[in-house]
N, C-alpha and C positions, 0 to 999 in steps of 0.2 A: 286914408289908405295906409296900411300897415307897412313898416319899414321891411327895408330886406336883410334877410339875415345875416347875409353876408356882411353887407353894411355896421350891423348889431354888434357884431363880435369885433368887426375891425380887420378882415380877412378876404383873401382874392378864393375864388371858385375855386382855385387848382389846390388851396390847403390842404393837409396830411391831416389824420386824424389824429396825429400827434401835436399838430397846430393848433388845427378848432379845440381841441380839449386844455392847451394852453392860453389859448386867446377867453375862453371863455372862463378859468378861472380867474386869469388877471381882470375881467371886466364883475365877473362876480365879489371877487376879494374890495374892489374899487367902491361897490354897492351896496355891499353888505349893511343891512339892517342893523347891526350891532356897532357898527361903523359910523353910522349917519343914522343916530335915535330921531325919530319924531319928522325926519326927511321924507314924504310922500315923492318926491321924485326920483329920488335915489331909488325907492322901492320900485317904484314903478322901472328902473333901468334893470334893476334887479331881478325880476319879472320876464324881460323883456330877454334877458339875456340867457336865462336859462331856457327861455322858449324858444331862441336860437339853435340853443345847442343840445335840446333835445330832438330838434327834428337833425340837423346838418352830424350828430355823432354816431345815427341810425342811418347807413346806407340805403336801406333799400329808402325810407323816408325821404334821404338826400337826393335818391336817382328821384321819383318824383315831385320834389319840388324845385329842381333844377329844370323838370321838362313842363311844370303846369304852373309853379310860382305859389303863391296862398291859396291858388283855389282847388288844391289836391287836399283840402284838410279842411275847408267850409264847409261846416255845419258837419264834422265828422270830428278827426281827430285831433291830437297833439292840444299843447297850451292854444293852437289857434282857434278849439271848440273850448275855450276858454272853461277846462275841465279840470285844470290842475293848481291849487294852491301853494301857500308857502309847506306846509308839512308834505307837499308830495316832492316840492322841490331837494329840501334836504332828505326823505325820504329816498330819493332814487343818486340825486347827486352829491350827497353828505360826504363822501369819501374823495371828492374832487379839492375839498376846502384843506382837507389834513387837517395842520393842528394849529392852523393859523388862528383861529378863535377858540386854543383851549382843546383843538381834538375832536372826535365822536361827532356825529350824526343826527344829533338831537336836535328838538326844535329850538328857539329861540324869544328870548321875550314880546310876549303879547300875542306871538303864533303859538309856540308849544309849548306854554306854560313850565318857564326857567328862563334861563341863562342858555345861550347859546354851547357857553364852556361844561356842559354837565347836566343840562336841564331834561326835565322829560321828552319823551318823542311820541308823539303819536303814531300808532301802528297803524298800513293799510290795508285792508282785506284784499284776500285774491281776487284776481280778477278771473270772468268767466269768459267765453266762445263762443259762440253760433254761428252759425253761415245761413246768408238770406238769399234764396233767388228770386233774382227780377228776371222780366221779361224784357224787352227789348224797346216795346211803349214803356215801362216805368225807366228804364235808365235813361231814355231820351225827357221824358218829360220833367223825370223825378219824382219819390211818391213817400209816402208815409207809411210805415207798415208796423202792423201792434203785432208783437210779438209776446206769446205767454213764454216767461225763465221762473224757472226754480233757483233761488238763489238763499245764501245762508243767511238771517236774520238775528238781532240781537233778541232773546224771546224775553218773556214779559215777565218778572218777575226776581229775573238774574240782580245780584248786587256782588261788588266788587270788596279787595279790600288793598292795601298800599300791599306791593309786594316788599317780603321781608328779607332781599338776600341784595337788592339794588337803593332801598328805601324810597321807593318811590323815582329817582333819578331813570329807569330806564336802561341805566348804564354803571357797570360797575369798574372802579378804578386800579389798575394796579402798580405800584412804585419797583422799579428795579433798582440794583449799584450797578453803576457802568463804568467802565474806564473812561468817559467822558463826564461820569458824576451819577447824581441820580435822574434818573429820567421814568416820565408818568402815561401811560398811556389809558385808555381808556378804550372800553368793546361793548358790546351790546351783553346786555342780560340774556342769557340763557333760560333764566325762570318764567320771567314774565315775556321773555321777544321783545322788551324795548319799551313796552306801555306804560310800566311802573306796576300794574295791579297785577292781582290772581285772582280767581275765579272764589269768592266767596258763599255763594249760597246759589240756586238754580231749579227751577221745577224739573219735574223728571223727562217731560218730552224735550229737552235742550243738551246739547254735545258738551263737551267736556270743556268747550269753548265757550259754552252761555248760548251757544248760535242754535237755532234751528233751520226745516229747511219751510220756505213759505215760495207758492205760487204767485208772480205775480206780473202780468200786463203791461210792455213796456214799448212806448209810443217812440220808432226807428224813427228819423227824418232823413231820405236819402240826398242827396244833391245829383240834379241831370248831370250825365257824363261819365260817374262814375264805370269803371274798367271791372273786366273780370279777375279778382285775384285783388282787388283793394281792399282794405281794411279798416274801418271806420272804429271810432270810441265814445259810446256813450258815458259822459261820467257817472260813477257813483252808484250806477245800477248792479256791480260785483258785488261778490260776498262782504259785506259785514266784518271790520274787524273786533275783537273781542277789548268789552271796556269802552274807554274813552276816544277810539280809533276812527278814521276815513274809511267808506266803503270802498271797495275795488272798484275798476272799471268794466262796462261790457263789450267788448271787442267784437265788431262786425266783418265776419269776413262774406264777401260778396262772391255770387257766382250768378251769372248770365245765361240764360235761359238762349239755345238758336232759336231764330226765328224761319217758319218755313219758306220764306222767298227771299226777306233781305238777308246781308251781310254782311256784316260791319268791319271797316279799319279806318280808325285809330275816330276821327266826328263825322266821318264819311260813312256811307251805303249804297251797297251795290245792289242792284236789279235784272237779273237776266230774262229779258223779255224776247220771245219767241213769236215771230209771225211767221204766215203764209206766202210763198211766192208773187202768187197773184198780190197780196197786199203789199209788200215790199213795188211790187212794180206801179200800182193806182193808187197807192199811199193811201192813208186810213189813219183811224182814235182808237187808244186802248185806255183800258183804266187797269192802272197798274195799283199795289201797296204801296203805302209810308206811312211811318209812323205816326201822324198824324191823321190817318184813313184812305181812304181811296183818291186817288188822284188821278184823273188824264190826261193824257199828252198826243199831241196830233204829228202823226207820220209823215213826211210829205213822200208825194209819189216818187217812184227812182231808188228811194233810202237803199245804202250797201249792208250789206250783213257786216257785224265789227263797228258800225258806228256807234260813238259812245253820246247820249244827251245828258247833259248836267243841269238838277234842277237846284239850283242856288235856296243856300237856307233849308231843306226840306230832309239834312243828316240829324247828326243828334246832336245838341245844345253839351258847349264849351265850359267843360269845368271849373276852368280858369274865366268863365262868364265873358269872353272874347266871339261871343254870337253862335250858330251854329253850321255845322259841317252841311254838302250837299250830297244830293243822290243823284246815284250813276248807274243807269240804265245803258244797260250794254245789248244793242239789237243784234237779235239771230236769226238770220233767214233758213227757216227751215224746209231742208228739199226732202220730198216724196220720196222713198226708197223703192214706192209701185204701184202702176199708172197703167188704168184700161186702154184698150185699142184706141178710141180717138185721144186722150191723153196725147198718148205716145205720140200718135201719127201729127198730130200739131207740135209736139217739141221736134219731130222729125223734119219737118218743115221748116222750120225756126230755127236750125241749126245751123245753116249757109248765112243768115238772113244777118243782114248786116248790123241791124240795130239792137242783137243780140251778143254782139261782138265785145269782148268786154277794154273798154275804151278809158282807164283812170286818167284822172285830172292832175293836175298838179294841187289841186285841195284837199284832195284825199289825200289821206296821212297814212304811213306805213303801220303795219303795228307796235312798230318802235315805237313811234310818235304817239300814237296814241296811248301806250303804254306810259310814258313819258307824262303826256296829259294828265294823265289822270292822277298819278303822286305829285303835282307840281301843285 
């Protein structure tokens, strides 16, 4: 079982973003690669920590994994779709570290080919979009969807050469006098973006990047559960960066298809099920929808219009893999708005008659309570 982030970084829930961003460089500076050579544990905290604090420094990521825990991000995003390496680490959180190792944002020995103090960086390609809809059977069950993306590739023939304004470093250095002495900082290359190279040779269907654009078939894995408005990461399926660089990611934004009888809140489904007078009175079987197909349920005689049946397990499967929601079939006795002569003349009848008089229990529940039921 995967630790908790909170735990990770050494911080309570109610943290400022100015805390988690502290807590997480003191647990990164403590782990640092550079720090502890040849230490695979150390790495491994190192790892761990920055996948902390990329979900907990993104709000909206924090609001759900505060309400689902790891499984808002199985087999989807963040380091938890174990999609992100050491070059994306420095790559997005480089500027966390300062200049505690020398400065710059670069990789590091045995990741990005240098020295942490100066070494090369590998660049990532942009990341691309799409939005997938599901139905309401695949978010419950969960499904696989191939999706054709057009995305930018490294084209076939391209060669590089050491960029000549950085020398390959990625990063170019500059010394100032300060009334504190001299002091050194260090920025990203301009020329190259960080890579070290420049585009040295190229066939003519290739951008200015070396990239072209190529078609190509990318196998989604959704997880049941998933909400409308969430957003999943396939790694590595974005653009191509140019040279020696990481592909981007592809970002899946979801959207939820109605369904024409059920729906849904939050692992629950609702069911508005409509009978006849007389059936309400001599009770009866209906075969109602779920998601898993048709299903029946047996009425007993008497049933009150307003009554709610709950059928356990038969909502939609827990993202947080905590089992699944039920469905709530909400009965509606539906009365005639207009009734022939003998009709009439027997509810006329029936009107004095006592056993029409309407007579609740004390087990009948008000709509409060029922109301009440059904979010508990």
């Amino acid at each position: 079982m995967k630790e908790d982030y909170y735990e990770v970084l050494g911080i309570s829930k109610s943290a400022s973003a100015a805390e988690i961003k502290k807590a997480y460089r003191k647990k990164a500076l403590e782990h640092h690669p550079d720090k502890n050579p040849g230490d695979t544990k150390a790495e491994e905290l190192f790892k761990k920590s920055a996948e902390a604090y990329e979900v907990l420094s993104n709000p909206d990521k924090k609001a759900r994994y505060d309400q689902f825990g790891h499984g808002a991000f199985d087999g989807s995003g963040g380091f938890g779709g174990g999609g992100m390496n050491m070059d994306d680490i420095f790559s997005q959180f480089g500027d966390i570290f300062g200049s505690a190792f020398g400065g710059g944002g670069g990789g590091f020995g045995g990741f990005g080919g240098g020295g942490f103090g100066g070494g090369q960086r590998r660049v990532k390609g942009s990341n691309l979009r799409i939005r997938v809809k599901l139905t309401l059977e695949e978010v419950a069950n969960g499904v696989e969807k191939k999706i054709k993306v057009k995305r930018k590739i490294q084209a076939s023939g391209v060669t590089y050469k050491t960029c000549g304004t950085c020398g390959g470093a990625g990063q170019v250095t500059k010394i100032t006098n300060t009334i504190l002495g001299r002091m050194q900082t260090a920025a990203t290359c301009s020329t190259c973006g960080g890579s070290g190279q420049i585009l040295d040779k190229k066939p003519s269907d290739a951008d200015a990047q070396g990239l072209k654009v190529s078609e190509e078939t990318v196998a989604i894995n959704i997880p049941a559960g998933v909400e409308d408005g969430m957003q999943l990461k396939v790694p590595n399926k974005g653009n191509d960066a140019p040279g020696n660089g990481v592909p981007g990611d592809l970002l899946v934004a979801i959207e939820t298809l109605d369904h024409e009888t059920l729906k849904r809140e939050g692992d629950n489904l609702h069911y508005d099920l409509y009978i006849s007078f007389s059936e309400a009175v001599l009770g009866t079987s209906k075969e109602i929808d779920a998601v898993s197909g048709k299903v029946r349920i047996k009425l007993e005689s008497g049933i009150q219009s307003g009554k709610i049946l709950r059928l356990r397990g038969k909502g939609i499967s827990s993202l947080n893999g905590y089992g699944s929601g039920d469905l709530l079939v909400h009965v509606n006795v539906w009365t005639p708005k207009e009734l022939n002569k003998e009709q009439k003349e027997f509810f006329e009848r029936m009107q004095n008659n006592e056993n029409f008089e309407p007579k609740p229990e004390k087990s009948d529940k008000s709509f409060f309570e029922k109301v009440k039921d059904m979010f508990s």
